[in-house]
C-alpha positions in Angstrom: 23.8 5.0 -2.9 23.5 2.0 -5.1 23.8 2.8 -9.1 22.5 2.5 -11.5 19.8 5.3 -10.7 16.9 3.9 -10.9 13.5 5.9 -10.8 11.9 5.8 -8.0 8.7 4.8 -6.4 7.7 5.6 -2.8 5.1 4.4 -1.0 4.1 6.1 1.8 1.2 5.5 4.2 0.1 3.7 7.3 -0.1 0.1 7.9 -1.7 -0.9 4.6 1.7 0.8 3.6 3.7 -1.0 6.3 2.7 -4.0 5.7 2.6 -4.3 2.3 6.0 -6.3 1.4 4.0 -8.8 3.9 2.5 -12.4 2.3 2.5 -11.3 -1.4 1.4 -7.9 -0.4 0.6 -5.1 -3.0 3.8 -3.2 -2.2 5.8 -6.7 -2.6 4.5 -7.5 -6.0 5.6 -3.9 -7.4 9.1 -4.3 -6.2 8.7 -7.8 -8.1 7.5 -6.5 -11.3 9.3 -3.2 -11.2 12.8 -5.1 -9.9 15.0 -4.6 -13.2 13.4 -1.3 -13.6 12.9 0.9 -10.7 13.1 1.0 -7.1 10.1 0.8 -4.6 10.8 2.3 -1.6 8.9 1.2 1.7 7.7 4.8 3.8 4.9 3.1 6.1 4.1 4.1 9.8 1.3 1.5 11.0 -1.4 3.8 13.3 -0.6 7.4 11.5 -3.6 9.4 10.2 -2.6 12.7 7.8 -2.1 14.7 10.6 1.6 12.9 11.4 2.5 12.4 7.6 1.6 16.5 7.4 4.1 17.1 10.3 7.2 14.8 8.5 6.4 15.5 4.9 9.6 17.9 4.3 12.0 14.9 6.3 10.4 12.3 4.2 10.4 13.9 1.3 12.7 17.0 1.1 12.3 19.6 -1.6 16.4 19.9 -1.7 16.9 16.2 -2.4 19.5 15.3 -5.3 17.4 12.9 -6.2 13.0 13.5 -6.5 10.6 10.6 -6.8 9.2 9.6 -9.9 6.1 8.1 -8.5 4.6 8.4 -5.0 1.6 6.2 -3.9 0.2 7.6 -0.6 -2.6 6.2 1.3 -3.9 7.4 4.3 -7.5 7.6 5.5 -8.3 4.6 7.7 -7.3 5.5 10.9 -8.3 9.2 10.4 -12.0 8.1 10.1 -12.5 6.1 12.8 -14.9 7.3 15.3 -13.3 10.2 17.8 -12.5 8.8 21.4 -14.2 10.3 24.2 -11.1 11.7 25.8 -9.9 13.3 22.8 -6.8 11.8 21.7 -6.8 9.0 19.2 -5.8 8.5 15.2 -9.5 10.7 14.7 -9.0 13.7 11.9 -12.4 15.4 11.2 -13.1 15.3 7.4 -13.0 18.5 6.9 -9.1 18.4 8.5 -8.3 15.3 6.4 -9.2 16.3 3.2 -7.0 19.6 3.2 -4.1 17.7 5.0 -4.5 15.6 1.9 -4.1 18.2 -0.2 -1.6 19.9 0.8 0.2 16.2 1.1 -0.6 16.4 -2.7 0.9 19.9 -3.5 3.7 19.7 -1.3 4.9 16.1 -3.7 3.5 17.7 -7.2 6.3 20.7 -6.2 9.1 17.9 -5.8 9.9 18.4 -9.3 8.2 18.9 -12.7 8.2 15.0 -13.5 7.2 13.7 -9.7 3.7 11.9 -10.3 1.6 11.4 -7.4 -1.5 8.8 -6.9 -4.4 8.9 -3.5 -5.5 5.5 -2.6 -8.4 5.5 -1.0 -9.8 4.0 2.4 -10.9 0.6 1.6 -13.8 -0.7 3.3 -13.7 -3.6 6.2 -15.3 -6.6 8.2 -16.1 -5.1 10.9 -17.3 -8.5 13.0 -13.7 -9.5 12.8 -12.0 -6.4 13.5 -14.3 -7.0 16.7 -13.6 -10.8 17.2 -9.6 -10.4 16.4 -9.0 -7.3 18.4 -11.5 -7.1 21.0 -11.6 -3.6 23.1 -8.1 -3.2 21.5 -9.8 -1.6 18.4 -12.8 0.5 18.6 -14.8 2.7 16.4 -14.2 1.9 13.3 -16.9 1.4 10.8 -17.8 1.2 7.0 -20.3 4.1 7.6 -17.8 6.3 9.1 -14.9 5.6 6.4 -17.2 5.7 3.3 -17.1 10.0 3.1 -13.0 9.8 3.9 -12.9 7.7 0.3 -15.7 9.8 -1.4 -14.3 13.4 -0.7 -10.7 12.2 -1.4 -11.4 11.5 -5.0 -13.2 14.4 -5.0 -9.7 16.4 -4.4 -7.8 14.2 -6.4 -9.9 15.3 -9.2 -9.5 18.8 -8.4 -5.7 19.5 -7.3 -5.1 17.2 -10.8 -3.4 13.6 -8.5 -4.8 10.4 -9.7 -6.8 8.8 -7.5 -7.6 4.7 -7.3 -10.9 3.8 -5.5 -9.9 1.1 -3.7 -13.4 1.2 -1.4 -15.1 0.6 -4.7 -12.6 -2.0 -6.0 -12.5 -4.3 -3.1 -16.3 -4.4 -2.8 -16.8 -5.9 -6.4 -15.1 -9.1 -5.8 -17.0 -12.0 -4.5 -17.4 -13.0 -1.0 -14.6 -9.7 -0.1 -16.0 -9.8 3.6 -14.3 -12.7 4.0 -11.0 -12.7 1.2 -9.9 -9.3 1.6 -8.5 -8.8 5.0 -6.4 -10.9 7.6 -7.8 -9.3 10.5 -10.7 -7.0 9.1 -8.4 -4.2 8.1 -5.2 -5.4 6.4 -5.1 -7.0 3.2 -4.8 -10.3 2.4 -3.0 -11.5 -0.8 -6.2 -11.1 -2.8 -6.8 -8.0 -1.7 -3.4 -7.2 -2.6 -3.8 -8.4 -5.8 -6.8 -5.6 -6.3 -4.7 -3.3 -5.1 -2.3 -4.2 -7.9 -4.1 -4.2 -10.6 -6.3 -0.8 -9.9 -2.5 0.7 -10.0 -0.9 -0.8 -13.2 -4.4 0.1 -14.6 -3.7 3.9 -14.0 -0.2 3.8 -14.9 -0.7 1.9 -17.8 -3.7 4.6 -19.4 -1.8 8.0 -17.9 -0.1 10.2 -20.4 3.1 10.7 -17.9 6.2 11.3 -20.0 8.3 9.7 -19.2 5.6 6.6 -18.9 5.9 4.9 -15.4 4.0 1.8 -16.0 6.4 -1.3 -15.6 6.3 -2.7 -19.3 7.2 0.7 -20.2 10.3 1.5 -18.8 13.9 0.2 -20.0 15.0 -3.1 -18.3 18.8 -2.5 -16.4 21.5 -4.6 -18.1 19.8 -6.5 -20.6 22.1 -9.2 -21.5 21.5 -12.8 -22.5 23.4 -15.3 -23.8 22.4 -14.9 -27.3 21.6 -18.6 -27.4 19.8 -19.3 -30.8 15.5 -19.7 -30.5 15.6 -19.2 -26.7 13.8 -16.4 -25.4 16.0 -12.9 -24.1 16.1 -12.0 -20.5 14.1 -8.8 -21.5 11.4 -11.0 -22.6 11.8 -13.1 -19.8 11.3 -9.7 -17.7 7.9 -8.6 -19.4 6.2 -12.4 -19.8 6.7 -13.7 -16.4 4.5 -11.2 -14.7 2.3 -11.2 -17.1 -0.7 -13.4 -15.1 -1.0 -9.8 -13.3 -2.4 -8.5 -16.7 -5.0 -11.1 -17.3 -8.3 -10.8 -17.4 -8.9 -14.2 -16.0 -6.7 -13.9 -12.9 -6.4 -16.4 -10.7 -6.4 -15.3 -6.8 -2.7 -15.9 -5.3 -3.9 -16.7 -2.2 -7.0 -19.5 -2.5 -5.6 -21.8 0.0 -3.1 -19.3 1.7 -3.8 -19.0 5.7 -3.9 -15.5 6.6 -0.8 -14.4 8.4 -2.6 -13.2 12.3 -4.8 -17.0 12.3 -2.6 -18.2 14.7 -3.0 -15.3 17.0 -5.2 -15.4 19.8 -7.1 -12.4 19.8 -5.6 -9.6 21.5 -5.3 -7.6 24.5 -4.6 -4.1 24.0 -1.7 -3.7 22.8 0.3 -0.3 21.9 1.6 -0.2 18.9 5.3 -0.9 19.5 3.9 -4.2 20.9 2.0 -4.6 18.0 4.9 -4.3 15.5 6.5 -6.9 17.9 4.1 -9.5 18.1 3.3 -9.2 14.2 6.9 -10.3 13.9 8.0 -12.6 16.7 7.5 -15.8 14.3 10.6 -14.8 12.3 12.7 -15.2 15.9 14.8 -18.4 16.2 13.2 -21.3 18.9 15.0 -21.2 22.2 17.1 -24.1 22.3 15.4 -26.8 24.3 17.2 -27.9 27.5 18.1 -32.1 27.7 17.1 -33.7 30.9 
């Protein structure tokens, strides 16, 4: 283990999870603007629904552990809505089955320790003409009319087993033209999305009455030394003012003229996920050296 201890903050979910330290994700810019202050830890696993984070919750997040989570931001919900496959098997979870995985998700982390905070994203919506024109027959039965009850009846519990809750359906669908600015591939997250994402989050930490507070202005910077250098401005306030465009009102998108990170993918066979996790990464492989004639 690295020192100082640091609290931390676990995020733990599918792919929106998973892929979040991707092209300015949402997980990405938290490890930025929490980076002198606590430690985001990455606990995604692209295509699970509740029903496989309910079988690993005690290895992921064990109640003996020296050390318990400050913060944990779960999402799950997207897979488990999509349409049941005719053969039976598939990410499918009844609503019904979701909601009290869900909950006792929520219970088990609440019983981590007495200062462990918890937040439920919700499902977010998607473009569902280019989930169908980027993955073909590789991706089927999702829909916005399926997914919509997954995000209602999750607030619903987050309301009553006391776990904040960000509506992340609601919040995408406010922005302007989000069919086509939110997602690379009609279900993950571009950087604007991301940037939603965010903001819905430093909005709840920054109005909850946690004590010890966890929102990032909040919490003690690590080693704050400077130079002492007369008029110029301390690395503390260097820490809290350079992220500060996340705060504004007015924000300007990160990712206007960004080119989503699958556009130069063909779209796809069906593919497993283990192929998936391959192909979504093969750009970061060195070119073979080419042969001279």
């Amino acid at each position: 283990m690295v020192g100082p201890v640091r609290p931390q903050i676990v995020l733990f979910g599918s792919s929106i999870v998973q892929y979040s330290f991707t092209d300015r994700g949402w997980g990405a810019t938290l490890a930025d603007l929490y980076s002198r202050t606590a430690d985001i830890i990455l606990r995604g696993y692209a295509g699970w629904n509740s029903r496989f984070a309910l079988k690993v919750l005690h290895q992921v997040f064990p109640k003996d552990a020296v050390i318990q989570p400050s913060l944990v931001i779960v999402y799950f919900g997207g897979n488990d809505s999509t349409h049941p496959h005719p053969s039976g098997h598939g990410p499918h979870v009844p609503l019904s089955e979701f909601i009290e995985n869900m909950r006792k998700i929520g219970e088990h982390l609440l019983s981590l320790s007495d200062k462990t905070r918890v937040i439920f994203l919700t499902p977010p919506p998607m473009n569902e003409k280019q989930i169908e024109i980027v993955f073909g027959d590789a991706i089927k039965g999702r829909s916005n009319e399926l997914c919509r009850p997954y995000a209602e009846e999750l607030l619903n519990l987050c309301r009553e087993i006391n776990v904040k809750g960000i509506d992340i359906w609601t919040a995408i669908q406010q922005q302007d033209d989000w069919l086509n600015s939110c997602f690379t591939d009609g279900i993950h997250f571009t950087a604007k999305a991301s940037e939603i994402v965010v903001k819905e989050i430093l909005k709840v930490l920054r109005g909850a009455d946690w004590k010890p507070s966890l929102y990032w202005k909040s919490l003690p910077v690590e080693f704050p030394f400077d130079f002492d250098a007369p008029n110029s401005i301390s690395l503390h306030d260097l820490e809290l003012t350079r992220n500060n465009h996340f705060e504004s009102p007015h924000l300007v998108s990160l990712c206007d003229h960004e080119l989503t990170r699958n556009e130069q993918l063909e779209p796809p066979h069906p593919v497993s996920l283990c192929d998936h996790e391959l192909t979504q990464n093969e750009q970061l492989e060195p070119p073979q050296p080419t042969a001279r004639l």
